[in-house]
Backbone and ligand atoms as CSV (ligand in chain L), in Angstrom:
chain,resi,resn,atom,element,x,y,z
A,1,UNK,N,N,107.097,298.499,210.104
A,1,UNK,CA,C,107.744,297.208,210.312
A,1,UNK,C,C,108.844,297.353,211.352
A,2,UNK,N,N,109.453,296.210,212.426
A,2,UNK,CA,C,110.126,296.371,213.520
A,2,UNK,C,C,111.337,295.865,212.456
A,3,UNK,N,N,112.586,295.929,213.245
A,3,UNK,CA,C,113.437,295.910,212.863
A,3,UNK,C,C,113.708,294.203,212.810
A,4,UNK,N,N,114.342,293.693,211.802
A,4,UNK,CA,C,114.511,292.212,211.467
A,4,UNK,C,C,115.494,291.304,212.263
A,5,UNK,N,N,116.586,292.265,212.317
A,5,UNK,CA,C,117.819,291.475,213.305
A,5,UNK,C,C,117.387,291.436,215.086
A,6,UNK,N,N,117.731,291.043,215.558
A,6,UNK,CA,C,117.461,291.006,217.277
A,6,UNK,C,C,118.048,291.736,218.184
A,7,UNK,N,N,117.682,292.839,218.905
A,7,UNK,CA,C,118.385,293.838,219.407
A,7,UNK,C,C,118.302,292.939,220.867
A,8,UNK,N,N,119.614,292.941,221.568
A,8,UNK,CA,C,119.536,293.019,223.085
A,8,UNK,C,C,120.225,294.319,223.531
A,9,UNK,N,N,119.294,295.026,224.602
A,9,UNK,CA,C,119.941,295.785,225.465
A,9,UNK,C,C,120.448,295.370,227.047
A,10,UNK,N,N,121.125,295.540,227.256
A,10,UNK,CA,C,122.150,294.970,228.756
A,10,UNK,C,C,121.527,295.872,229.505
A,11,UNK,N,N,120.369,295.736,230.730
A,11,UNK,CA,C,119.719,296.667,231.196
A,11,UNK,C,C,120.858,297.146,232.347
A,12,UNK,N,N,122.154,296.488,232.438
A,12,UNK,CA,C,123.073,297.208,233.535
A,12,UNK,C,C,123.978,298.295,232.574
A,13,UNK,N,N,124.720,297.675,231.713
A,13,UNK,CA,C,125.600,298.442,231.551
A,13,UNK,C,C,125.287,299.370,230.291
A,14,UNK,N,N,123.785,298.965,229.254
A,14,UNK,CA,C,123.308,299.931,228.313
A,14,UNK,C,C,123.693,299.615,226.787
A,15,UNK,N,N,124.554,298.158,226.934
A,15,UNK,CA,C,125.185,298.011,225.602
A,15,UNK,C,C,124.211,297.413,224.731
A,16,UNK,N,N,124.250,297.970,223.621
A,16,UNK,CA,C,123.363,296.997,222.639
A,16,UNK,C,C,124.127,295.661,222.398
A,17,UNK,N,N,123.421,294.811,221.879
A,17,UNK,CA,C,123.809,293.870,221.281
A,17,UNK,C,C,123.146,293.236,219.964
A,18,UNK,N,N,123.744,292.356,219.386
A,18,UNK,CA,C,122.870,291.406,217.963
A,18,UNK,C,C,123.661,290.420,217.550
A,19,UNK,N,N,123.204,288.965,217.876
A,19,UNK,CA,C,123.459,287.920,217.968
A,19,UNK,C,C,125.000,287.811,219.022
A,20,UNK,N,N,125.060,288.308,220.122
A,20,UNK,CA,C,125.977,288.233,220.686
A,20,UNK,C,C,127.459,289.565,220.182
A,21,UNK,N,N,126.993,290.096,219.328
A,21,UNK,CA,C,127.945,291.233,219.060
A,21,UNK,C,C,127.394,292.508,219.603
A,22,UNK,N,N,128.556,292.978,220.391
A,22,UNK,CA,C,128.012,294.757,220.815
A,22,UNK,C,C,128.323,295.479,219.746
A,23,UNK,N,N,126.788,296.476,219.581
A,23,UNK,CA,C,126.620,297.271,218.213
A,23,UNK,C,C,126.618,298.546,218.545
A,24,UNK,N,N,126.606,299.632,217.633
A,24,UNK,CA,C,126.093,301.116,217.985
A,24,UNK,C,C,125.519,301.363,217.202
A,25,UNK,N,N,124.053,302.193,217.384
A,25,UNK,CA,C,123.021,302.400,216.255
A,25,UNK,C,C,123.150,303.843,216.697
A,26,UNK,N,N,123.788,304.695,215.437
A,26,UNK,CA,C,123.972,305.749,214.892
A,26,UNK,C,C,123.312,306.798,213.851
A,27,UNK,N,N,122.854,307.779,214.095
A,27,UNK,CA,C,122.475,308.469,212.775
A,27,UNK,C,C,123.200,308.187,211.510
A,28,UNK,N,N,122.385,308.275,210.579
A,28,UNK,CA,C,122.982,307.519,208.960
A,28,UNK,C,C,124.664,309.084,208.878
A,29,UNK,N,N,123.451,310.212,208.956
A,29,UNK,CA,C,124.693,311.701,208.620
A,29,UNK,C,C,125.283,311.667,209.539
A,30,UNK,N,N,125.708,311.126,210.673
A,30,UNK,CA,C,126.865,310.718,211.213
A,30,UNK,C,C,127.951,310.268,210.602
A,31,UNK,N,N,127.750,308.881,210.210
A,31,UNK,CA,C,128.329,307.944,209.922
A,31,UNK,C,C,129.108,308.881,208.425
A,32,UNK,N,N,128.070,308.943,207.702
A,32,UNK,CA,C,128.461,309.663,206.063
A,32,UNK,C,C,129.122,310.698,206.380
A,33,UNK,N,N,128.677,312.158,207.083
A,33,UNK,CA,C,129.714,312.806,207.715
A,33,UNK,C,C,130.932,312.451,207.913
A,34,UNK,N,N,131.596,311.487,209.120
A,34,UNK,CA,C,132.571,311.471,209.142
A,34,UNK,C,C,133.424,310.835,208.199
A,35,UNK,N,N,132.541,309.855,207.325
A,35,UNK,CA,C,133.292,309.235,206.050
A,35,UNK,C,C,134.194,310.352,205.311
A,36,UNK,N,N,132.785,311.255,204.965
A,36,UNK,CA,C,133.397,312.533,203.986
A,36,UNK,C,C,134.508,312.970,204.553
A,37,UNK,N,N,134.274,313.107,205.441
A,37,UNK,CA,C,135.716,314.329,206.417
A,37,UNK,C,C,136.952,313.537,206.238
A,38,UNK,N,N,137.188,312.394,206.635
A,38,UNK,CA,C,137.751,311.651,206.516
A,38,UNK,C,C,138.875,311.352,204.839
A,39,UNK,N,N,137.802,310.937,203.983
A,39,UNK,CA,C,137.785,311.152,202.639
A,39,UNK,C,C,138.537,312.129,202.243
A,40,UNK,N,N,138.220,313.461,202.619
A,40,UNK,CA,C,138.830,315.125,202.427
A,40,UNK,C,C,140.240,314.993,202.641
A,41,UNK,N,N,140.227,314.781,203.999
A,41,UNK,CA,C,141.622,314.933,204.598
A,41,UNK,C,C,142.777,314.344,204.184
A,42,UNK,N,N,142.472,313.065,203.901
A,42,UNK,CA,C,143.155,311.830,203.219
A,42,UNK,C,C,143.548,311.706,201.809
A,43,UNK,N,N,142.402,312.049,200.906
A,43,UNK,CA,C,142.360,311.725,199.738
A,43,UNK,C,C,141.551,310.221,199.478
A,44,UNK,N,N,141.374,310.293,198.400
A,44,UNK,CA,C,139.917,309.047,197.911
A,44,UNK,C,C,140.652,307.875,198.258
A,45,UNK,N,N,142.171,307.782,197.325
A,45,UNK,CA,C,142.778,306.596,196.888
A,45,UNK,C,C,143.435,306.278,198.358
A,46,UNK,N,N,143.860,307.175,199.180
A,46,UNK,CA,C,144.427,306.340,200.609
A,46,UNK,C,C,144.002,306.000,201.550
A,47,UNK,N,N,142.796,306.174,201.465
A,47,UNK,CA,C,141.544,306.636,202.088
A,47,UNK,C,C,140.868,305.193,202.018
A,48,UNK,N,N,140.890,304.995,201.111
A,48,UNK,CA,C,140.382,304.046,200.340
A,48,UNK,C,C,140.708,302.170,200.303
A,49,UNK,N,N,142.435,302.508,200.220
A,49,UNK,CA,C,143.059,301.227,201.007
A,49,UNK,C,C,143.249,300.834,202.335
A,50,UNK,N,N,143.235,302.272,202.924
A,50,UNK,CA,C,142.592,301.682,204.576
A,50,UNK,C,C,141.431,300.721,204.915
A,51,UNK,N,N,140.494,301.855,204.135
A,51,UNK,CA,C,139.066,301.422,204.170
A,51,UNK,C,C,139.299,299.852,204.468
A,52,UNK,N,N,139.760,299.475,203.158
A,52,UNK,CA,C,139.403,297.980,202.239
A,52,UNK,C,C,140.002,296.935,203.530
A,53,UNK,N,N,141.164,297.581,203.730
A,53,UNK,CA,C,141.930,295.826,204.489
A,53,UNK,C,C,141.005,295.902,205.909
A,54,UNK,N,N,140.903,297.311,206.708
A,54,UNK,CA,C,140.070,296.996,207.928
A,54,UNK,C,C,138.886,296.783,207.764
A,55,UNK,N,N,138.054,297.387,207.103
A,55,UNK,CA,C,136.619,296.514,206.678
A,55,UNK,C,C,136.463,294.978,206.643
A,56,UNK,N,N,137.717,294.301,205.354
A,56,UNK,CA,C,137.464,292.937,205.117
A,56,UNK,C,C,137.754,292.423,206.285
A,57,UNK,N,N,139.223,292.900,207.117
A,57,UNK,CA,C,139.310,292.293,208.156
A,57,UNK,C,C,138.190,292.359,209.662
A,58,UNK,N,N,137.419,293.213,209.298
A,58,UNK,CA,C,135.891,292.908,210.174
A,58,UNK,C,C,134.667,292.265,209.918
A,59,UNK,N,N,134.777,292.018,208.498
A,59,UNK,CA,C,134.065,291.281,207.875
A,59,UNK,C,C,134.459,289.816,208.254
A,60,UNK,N,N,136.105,289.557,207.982
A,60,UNK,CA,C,135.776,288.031,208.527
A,60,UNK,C,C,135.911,287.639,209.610
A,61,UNK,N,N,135.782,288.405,210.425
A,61,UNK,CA,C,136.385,287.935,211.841
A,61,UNK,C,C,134.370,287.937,211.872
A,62,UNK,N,N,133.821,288.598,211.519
A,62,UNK,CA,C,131.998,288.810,212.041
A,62,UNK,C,C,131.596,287.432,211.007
A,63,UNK,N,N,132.457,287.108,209.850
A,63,UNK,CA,C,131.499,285.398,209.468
A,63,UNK,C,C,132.173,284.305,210.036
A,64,UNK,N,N,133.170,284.447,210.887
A,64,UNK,CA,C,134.137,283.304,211.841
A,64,UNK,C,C,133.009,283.367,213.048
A,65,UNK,N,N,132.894,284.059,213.391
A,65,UNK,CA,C,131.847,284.227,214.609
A,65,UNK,C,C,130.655,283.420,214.353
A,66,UNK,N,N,130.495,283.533,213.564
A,66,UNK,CA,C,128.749,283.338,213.185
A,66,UNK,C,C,129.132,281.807,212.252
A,67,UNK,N,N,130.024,281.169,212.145
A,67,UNK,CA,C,130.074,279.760,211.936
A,67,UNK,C,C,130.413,278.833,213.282
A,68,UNK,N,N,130.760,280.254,214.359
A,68,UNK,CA,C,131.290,279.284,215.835
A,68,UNK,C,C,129.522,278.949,216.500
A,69,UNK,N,N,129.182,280.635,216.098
A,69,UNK,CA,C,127.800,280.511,217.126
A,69,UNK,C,C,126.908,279.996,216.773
A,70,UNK,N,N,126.419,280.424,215.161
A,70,UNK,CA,C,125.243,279.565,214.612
A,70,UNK,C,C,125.550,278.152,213.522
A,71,UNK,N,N,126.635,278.194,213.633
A,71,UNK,CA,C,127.192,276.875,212.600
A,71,UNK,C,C,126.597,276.858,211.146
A,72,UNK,N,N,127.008,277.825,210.694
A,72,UNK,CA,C,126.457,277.913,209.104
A,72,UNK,C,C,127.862,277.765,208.267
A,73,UNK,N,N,127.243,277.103,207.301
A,73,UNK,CA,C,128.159,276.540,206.385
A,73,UNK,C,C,128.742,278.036,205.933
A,74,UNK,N,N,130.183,277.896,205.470
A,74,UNK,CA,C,130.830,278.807,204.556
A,74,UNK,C,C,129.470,279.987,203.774
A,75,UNK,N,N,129.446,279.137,202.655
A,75,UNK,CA,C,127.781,279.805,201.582
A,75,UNK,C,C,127.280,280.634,202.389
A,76,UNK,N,N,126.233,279.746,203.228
A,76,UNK,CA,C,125.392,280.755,203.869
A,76,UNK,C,C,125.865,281.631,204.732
A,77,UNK,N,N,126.985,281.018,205.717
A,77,UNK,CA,C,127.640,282.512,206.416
A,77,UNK,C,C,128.022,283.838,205.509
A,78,UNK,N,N,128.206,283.578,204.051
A,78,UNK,CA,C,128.174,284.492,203.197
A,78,UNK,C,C,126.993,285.505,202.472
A,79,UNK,N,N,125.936,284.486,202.562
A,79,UNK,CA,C,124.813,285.255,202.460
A,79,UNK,C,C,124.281,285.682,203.515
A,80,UNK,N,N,124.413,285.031,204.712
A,80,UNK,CA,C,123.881,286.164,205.745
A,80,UNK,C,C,124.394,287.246,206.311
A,81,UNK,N,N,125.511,287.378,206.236
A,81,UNK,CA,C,126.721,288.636,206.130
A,81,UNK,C,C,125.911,290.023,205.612
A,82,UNK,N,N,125.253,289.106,204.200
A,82,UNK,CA,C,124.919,290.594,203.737
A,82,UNK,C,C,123.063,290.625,203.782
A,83,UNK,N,N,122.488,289.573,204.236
A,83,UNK,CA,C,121.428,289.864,204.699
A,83,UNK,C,C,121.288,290.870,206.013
A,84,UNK,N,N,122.227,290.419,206.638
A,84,UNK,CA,C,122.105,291.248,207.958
A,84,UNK,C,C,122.915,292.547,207.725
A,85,UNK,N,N,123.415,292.724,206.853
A,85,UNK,CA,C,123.793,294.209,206.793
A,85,UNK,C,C,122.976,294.818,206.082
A,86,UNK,N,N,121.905,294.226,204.891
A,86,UNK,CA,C,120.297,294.689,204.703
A,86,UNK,C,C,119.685,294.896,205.777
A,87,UNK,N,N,119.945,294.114,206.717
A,87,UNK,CA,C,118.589,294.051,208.187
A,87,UNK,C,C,119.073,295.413,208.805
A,88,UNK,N,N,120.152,295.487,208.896
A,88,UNK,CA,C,121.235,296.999,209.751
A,88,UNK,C,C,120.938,298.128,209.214
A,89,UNK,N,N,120.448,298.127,207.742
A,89,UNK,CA,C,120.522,299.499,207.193
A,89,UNK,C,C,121.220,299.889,206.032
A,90,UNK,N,N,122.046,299.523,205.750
A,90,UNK,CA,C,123.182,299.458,205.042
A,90,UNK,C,C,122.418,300.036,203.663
A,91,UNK,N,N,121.854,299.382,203.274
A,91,UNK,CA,C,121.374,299.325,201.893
A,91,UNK,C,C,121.011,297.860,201.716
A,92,UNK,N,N,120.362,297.603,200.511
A,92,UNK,CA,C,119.375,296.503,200.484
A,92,UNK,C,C,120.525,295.630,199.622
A,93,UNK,N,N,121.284,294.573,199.814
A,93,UNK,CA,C,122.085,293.791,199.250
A,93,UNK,C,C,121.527,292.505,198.713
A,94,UNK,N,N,122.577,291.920,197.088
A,94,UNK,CA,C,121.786,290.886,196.684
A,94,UNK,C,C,122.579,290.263,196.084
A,95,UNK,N,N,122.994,288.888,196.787
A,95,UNK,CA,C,124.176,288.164,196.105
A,95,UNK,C,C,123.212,287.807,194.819
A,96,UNK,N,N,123.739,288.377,193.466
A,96,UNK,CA,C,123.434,287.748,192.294
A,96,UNK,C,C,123.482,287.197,191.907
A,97,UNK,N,N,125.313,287.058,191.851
A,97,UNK,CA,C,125.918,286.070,191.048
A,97,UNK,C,C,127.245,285.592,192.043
A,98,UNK,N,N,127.212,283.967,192.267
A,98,UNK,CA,C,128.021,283.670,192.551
A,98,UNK,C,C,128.480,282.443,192.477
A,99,UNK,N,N,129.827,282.412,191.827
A,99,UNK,CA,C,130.671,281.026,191.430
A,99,UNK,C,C,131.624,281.138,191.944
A,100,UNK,N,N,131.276,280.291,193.109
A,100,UNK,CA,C,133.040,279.673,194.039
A,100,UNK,C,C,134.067,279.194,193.242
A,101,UNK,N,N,133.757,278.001,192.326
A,101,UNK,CA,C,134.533,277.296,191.705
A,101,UNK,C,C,135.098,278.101,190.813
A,102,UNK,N,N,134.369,279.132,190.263
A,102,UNK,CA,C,135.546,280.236,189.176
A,102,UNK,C,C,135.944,281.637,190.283
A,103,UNK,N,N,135.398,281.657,190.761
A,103,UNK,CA,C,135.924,282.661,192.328
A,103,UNK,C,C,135.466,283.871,191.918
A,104,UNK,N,N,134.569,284.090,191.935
A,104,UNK,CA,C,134.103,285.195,191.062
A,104,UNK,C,C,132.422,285.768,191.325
A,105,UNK,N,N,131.918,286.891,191.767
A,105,UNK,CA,C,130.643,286.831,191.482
A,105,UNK,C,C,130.156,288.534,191.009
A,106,UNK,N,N,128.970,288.763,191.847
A,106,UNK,CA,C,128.011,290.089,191.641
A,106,UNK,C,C,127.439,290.306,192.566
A,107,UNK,N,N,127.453,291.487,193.233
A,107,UNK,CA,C,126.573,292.053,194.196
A,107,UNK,C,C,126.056,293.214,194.288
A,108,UNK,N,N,124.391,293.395,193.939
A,108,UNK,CA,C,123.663,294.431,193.984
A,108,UNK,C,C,123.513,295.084,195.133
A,109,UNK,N,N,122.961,296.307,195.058
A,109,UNK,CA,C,122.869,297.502,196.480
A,109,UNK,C,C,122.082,298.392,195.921
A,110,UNK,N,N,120.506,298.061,196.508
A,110,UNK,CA,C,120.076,298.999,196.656
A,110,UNK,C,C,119.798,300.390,197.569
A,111,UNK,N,N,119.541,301.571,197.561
A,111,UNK,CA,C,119.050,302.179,198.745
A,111,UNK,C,C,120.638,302.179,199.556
A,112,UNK,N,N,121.721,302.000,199.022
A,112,UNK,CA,C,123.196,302.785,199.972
A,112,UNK,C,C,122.953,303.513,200.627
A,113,UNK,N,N,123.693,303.720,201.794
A,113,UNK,CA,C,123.645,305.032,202.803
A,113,UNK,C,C,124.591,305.954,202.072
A,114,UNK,N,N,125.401,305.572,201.230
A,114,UNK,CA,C,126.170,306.820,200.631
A,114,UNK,C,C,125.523,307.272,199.454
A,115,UNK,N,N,124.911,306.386,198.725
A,115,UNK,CA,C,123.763,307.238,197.548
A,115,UNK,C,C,122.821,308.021,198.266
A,116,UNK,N,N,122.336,307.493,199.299
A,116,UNK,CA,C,121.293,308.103,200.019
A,116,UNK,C,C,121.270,309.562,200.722
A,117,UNK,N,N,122.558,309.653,201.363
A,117,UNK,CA,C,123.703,310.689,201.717
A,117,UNK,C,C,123.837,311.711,201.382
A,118,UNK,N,N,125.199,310.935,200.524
A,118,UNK,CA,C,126.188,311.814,199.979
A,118,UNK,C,C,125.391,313.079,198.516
A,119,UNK,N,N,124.659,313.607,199.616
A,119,UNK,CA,C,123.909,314.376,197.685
A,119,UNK,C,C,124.840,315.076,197.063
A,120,UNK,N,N,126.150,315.804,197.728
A,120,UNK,CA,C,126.974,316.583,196.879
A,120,UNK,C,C,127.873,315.670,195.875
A,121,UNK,N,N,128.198,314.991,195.795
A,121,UNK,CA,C,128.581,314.108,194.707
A,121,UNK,C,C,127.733,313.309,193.591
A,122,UNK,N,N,126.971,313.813,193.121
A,122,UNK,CA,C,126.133,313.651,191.885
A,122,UNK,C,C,127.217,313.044,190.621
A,123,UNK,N,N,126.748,311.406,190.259
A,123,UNK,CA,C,127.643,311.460,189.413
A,123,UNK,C,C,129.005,310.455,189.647
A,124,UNK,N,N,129.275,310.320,190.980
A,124,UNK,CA,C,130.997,309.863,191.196
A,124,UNK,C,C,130.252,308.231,191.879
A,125,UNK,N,N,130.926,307.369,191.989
A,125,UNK,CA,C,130.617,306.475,192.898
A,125,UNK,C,C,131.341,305.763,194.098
A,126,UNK,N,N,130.166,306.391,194.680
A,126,UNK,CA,C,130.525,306.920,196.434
A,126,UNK,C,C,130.577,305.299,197.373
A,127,UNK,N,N,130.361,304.461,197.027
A,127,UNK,CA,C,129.873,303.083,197.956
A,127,UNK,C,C,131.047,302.672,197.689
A,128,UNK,N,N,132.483,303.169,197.745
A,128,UNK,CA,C,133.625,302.569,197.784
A,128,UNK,C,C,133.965,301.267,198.983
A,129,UNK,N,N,133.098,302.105,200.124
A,129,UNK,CA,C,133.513,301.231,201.850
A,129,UNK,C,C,133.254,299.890,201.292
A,130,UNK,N,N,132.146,299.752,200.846
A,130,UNK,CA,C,131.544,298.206,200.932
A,130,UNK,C,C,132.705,297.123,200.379
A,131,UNK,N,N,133.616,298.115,199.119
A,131,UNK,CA,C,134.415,297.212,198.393
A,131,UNK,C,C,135.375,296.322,199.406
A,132,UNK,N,N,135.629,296.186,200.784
A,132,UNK,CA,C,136.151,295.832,201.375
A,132,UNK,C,C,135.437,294.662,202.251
A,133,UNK,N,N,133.985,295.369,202.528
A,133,UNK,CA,C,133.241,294.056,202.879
A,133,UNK,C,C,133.092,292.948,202.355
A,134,UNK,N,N,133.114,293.173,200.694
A,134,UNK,CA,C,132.559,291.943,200.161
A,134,UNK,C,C,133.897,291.281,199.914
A,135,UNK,N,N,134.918,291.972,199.644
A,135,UNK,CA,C,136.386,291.327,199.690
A,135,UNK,C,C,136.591,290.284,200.912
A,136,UNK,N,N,136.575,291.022,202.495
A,136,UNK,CA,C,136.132,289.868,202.962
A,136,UNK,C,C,135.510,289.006,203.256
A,137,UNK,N,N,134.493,289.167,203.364
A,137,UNK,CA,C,133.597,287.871,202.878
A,137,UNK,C,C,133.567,286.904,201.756
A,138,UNK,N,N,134.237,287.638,201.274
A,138,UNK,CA,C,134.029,286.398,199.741
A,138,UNK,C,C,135.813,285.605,200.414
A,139,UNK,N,N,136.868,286.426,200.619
A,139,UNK,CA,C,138.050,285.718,201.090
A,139,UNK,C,C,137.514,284.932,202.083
A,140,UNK,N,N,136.825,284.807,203.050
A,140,UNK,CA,C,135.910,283.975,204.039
A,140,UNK,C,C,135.465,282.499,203.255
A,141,UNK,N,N,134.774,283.027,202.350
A,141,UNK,CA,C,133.903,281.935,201.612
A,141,UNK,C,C,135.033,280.766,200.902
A,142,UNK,N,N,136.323,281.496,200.477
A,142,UNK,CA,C,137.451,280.703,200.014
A,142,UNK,C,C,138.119,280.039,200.770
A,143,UNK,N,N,137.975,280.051,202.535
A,143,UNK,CA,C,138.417,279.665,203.045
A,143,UNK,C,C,140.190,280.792,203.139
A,144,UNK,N,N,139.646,281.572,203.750
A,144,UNK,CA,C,140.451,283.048,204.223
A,144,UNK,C,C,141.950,283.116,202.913
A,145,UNK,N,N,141.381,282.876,202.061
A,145,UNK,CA,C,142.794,282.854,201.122
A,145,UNK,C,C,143.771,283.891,201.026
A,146,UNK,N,N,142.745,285.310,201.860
A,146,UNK,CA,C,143.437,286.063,201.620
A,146,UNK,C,C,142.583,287.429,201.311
A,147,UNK,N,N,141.976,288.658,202.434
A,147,UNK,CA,C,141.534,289.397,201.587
A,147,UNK,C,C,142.147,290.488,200.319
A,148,UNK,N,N,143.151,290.394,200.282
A,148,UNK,CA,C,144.095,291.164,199.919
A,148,UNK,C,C,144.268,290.759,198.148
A,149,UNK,N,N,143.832,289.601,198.409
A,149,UNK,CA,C,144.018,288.336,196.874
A,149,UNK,C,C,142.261,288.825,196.035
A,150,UNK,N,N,141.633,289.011,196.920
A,150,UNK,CA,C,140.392,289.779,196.459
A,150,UNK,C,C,140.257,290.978,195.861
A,151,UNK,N,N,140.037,290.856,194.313
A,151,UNK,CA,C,139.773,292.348,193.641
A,151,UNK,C,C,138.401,292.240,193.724
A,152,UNK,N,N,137.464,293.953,194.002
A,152,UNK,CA,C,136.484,293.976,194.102
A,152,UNK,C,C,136.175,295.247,193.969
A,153,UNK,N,N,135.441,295.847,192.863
A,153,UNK,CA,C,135.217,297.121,192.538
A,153,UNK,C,C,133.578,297.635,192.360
A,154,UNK,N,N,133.315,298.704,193.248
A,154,UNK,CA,C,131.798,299.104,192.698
A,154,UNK,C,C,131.675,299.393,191.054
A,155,UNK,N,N,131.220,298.616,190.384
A,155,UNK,CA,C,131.558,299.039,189.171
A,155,UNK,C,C,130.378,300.105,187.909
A,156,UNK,N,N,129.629,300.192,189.095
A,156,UNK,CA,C,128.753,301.424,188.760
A,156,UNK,C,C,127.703,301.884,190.035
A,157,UNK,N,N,127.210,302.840,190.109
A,157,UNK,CA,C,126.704,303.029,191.248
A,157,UNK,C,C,124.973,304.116,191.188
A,158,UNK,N,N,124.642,304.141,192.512
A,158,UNK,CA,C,123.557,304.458,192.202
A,158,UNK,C,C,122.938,306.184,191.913
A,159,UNK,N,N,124.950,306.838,192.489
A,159,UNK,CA,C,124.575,308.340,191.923
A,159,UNK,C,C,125.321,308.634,190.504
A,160,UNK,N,N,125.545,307.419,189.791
A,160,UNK,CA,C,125.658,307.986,188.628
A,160,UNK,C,C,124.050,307.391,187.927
A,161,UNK,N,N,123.972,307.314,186.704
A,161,UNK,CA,C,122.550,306.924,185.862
A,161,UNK,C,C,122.356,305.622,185.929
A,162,UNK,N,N,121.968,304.706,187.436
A,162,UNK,CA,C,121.331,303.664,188.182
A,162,UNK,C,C,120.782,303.833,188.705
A,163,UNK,N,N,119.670,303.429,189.156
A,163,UNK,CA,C,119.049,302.664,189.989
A,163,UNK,C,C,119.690,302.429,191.005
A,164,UNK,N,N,120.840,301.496,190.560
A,164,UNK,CA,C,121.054,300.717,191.993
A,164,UNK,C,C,122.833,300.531,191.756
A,165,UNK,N,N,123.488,300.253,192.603
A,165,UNK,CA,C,124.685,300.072,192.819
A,165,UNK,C,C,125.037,298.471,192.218
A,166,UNK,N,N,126.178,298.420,191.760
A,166,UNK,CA,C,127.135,297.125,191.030
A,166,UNK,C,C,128.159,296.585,191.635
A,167,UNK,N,N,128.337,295.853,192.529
A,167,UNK,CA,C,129.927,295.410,192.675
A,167,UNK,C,C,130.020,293.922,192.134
A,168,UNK,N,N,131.591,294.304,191.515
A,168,UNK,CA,C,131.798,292.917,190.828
A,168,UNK,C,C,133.103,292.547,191.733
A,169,UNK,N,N,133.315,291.163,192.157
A,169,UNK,CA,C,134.352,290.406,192.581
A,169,UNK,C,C,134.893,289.314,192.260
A,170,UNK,N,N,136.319,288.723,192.436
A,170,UNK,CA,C,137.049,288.111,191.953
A,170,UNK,C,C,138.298,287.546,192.526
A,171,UNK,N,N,138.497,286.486,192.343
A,171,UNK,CA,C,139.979,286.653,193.208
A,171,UNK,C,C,141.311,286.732,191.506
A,172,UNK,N,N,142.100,288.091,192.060
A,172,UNK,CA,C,143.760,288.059,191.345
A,172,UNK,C,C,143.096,288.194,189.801
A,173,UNK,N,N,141.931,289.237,189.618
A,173,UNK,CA,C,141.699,289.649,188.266
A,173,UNK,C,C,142.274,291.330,188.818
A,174,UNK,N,N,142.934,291.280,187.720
A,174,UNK,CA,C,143.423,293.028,188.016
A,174,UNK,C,C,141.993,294.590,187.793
A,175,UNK,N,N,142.045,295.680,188.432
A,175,UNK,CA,C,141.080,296.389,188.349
A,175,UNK,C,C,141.001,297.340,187.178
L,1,ZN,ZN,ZN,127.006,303.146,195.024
């Protein structure tokens, strides 16, 4: 199967692109590599709040985009966020559960690049990064309230005894 999202290459200057964003398509043990190293050096937990605010904050600036270019409502700029980060590789994502009006939902992950990965951590749960994506995006979906106002925790994952990865979100429920 070809790949789902739309690749342009800039036959002058070599840049990829997808839907008007320049991308880089990277080896997966790249990417996980430098996570880990990263991870090491830092520690999980500081490591970790970096992660979260620059992630969300790329997360919504990439569903602001994509309500200028393709004009999708809030919702769906939210579900395609994580369709297309299924289409990218990411792991196979699945808004489950979601209630705007109580601010609150569920998001499955199958097939993570860090379950997929990370084999020396058997057991721990490694798909911490994402907790920042869906923070912003879901702060997106509220109408930017705030990613920061977003609690959002993998709350089980796929290298402990799953299948598949759990994140639960919320806005201003403590973790
Ligand atoms: Zn996981």
């Amino acid at each position: 199967m070809q790949p789902a999202v739309p690749i342009d290459v800039d036959d002058t200057s070599g840049i990829w692109r997808t839907d008007g964003l320049p991308m880089v398509y990277l080896p997966r043990h790249f990417l996980v590599n430098n996570h880990l190293a990263v991870e090491a050096a830092l520690g999980r937990a500081a490591y970790s709040a970096i992660l979260r605010a620059a992630t969300a904050k790329s997360a919504i600036e990439w569903c602001e985009a994509q309500v200028r270019d393709k004009r999708l409502d809030p919702e769906a700029t939210f579900r395609h966020y994580f369709q297309r980060l299924s289409q990218r590789g990411w792991g196979q994502f699945s808004v489950d559960e979601l209630d705007i009006a109580g601010r609150r939902g569920s998001i499955g992950l199958r097939n993570s690049i860090f379950t997929l990965e990370a084999r020396q951590q058997q057991g721990q749960r490694v798909c911490y990064m994402f907790e920042g994506f869906i923070s912003g995006a879901f702060s997106f979906l509220l109408g930017n309230s705030g990613a920061s106002a977003i609690e959002c925790e993998e709350v089980y994952c796929g290298r402990e005894a799953h299948d598949h990865c759990r994140f639960k979100f919320a806005i201003g429920v403590s973790r």
